[in-house]
C-alpha positions as CSV (number, residue, x, y, z in Angstrom):
1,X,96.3,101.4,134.1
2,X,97.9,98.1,133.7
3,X,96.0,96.8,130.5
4,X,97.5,99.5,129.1
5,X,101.0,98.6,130.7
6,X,100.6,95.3,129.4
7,X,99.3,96.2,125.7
8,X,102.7,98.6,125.7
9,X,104.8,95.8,125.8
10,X,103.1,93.2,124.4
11,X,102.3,95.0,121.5
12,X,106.1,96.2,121.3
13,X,107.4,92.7,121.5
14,X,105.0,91.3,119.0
15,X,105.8,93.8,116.7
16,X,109.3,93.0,117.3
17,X,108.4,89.6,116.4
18,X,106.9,90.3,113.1
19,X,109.8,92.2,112.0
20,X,111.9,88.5,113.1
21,X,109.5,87.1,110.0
22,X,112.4,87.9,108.0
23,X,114.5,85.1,109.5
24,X,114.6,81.9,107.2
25,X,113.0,78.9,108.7
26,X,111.6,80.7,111.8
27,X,109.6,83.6,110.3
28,X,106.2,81.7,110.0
29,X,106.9,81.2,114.1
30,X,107.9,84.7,114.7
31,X,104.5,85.8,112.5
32,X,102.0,83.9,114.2
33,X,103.7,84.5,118.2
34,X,104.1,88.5,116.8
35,X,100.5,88.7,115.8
36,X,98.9,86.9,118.4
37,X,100.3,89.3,121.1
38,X,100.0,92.6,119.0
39,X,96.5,91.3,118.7
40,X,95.9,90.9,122.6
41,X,97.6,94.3,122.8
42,X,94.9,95.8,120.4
43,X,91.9,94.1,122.5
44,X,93.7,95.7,126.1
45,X,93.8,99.1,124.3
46,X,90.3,98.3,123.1
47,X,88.9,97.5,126.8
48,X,90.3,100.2,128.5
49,X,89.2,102.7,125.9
50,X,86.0,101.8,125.7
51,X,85.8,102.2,121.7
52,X,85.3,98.7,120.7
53,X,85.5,99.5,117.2
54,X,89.9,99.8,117.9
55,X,89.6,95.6,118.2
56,X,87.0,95.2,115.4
57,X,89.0,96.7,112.2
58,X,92.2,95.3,114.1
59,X,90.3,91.5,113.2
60,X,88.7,92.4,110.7
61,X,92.5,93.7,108.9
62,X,94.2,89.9,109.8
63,X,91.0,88.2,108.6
64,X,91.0,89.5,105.1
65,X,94.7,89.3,104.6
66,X,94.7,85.3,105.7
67,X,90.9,85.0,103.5
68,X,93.0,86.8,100.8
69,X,96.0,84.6,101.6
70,X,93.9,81.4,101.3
71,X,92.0,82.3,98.3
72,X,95.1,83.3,96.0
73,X,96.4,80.0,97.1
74,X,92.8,78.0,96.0
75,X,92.8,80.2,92.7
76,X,96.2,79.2,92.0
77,X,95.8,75.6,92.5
78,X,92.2,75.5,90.7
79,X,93.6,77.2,87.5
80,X,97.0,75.0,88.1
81,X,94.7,72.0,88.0
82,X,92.5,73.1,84.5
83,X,95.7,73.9,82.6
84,X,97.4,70.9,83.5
85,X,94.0,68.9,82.4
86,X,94.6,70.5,79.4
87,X,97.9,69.9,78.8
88,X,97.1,66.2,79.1
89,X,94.2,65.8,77.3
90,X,96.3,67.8,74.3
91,X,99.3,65.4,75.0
92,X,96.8,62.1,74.9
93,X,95.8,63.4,71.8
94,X,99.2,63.8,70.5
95,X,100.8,60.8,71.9
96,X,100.4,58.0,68.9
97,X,102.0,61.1,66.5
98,X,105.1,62.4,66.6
99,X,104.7,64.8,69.4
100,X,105.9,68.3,68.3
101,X,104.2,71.1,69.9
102,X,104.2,74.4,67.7
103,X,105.4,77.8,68.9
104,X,101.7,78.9,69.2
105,X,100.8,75.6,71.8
106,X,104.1,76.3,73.8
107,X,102.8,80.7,74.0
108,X,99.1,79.2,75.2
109,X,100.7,76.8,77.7
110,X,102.8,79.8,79.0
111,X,99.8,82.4,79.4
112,X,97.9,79.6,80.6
113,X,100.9,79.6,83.7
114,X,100.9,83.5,83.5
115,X,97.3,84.3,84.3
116,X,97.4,81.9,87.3
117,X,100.6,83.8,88.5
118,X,98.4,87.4,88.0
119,X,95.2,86.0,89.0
120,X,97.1,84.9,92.9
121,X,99.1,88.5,93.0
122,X,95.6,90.6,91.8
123,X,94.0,88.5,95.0
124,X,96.9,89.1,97.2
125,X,97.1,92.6,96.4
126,X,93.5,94.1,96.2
127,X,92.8,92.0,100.0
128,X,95.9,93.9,101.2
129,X,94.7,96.8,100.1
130,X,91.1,96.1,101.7
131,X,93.1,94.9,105.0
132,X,95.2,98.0,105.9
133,X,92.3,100.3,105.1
134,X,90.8,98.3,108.4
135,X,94.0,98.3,110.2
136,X,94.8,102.2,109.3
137,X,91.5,102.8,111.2
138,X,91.7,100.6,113.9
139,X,95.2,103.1,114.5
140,X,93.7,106.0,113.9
141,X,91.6,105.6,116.5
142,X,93.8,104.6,119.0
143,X,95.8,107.7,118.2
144,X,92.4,109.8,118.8
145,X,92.3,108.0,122.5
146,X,96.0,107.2,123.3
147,X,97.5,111.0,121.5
148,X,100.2,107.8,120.1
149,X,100.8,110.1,116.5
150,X,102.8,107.1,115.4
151,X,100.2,105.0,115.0
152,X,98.2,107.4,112.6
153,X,101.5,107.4,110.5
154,X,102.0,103.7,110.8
155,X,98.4,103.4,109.9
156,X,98.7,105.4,106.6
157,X,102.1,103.5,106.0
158,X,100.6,100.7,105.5
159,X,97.7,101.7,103.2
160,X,100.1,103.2,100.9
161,X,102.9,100.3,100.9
162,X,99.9,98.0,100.3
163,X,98.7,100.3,97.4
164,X,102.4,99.8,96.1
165,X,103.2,95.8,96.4
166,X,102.5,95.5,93.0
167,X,105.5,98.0,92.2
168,X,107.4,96.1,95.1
169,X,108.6,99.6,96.5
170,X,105.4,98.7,99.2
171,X,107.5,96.2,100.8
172,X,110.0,98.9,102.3
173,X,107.4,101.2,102.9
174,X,105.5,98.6,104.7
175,X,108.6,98.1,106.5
176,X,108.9,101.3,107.6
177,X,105.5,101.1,109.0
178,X,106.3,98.1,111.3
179,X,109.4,99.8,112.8
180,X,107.3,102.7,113.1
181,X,104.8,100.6,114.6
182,X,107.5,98.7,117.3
183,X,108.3,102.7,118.8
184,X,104.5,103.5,118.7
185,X,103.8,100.9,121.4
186,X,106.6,101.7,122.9
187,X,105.4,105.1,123.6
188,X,101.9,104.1,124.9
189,X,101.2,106.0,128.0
190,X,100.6,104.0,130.7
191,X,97.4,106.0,132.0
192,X,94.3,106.7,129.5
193,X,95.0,110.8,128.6
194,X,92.1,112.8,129.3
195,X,90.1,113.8,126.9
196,X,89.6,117.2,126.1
197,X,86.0,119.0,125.8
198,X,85.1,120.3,122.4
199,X,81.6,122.5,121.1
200,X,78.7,121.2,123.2
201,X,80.5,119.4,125.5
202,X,81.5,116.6,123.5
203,X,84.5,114.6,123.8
204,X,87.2,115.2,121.4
């Protein structure tokens, strides 16, 4: 079938593409190019398959990590913005004294800092999490149509290097999972396997 042809190597490439992300300067290039084809990849795999749920968690997975993205980036800046306010109305208050702050004010000004950095990671984090449980399904089921095992593996990859960030150890798992990912395109058949009968003449 040539959709799935085409979602072979487009998906192989743009998962090529995302590992490229690494490269200074260019990775935010090589990120958007990589998902956009490993996205139209998905959406081939999901046509010819006929299980339109493959494209749904596939989009639903990039729109919570860029949601999660965008609002550890608003938390950061709102927080940023009420300690700073702070800071100044403290130093306006200060400013016809001798301005001396105490260890205590310097400790509050440095937890005020602290929670923004936790607050953005918790955000980061718990939306990655939320994201590969989408994406580990949207591969599970193209392993159930496509007999691709690598995706499955891929799939729970991911889940478990996004459970792990916070310990940084995900990152190389995560890793892992996008090479993993690259050779399971790769290895896409280029006809739709039958699928077998099970009990009652299901398809399995």
């Amino acid at each position: 079938m040539p959709s799935l042809r085409d979602a072979k190597y487009l998906g192989g490439i743009g998962s090529v593409l995302l590992l490229l992300t690494l490269i200074p300067d260019f990775g935010v290039v090589f990120l958007i190019a990589g998902l956009i084809l490993v996205g139209v990849a998905i959406k081939k795999i999901s046509d010819e398959t006929g299980e339109r749920p493959i494209l749904n968690n596939f989009l639903l997975a990039i729109l919570i990590s860029v949601l999660g993205g965008a609002a550890a980036v608003v938390a950061a800046v709102a927080l940023g913005v009420v300690s700073l306010l702070n800071f100044f109305a403290f130093l306006a208050e200060e400013v016809l004294e001798n301005f001396s702050p105490t260890s205590q004010e310097v400790l509050n000004w440095a937890l005020q800092f602290l929670t923004i950095i936790l607050v953005s990671i918790a955000i980061v984090w718990v939306s990655a999490i939320v994201s590969s449980i989408f994406l580990r399904r949207s591969y599970n089921l193209i392993t159930k149509r496509l007999n691709v095992d690598l995706f499955k593996t891929a799939g729970l990859l991911y889940l478990v290097g996004a459970a792990l960030i916070i310990i940084l150890i995900g990152f190389i798992i995560i890793l892992v999972a996008l090479i993993l990912q690259v050779i399971a395109f790769f290895t896409i058949p280029e006809e739709l396997p039958e699928q077998k009968a099970g009990a009652g003449g299901q398809l399995l």
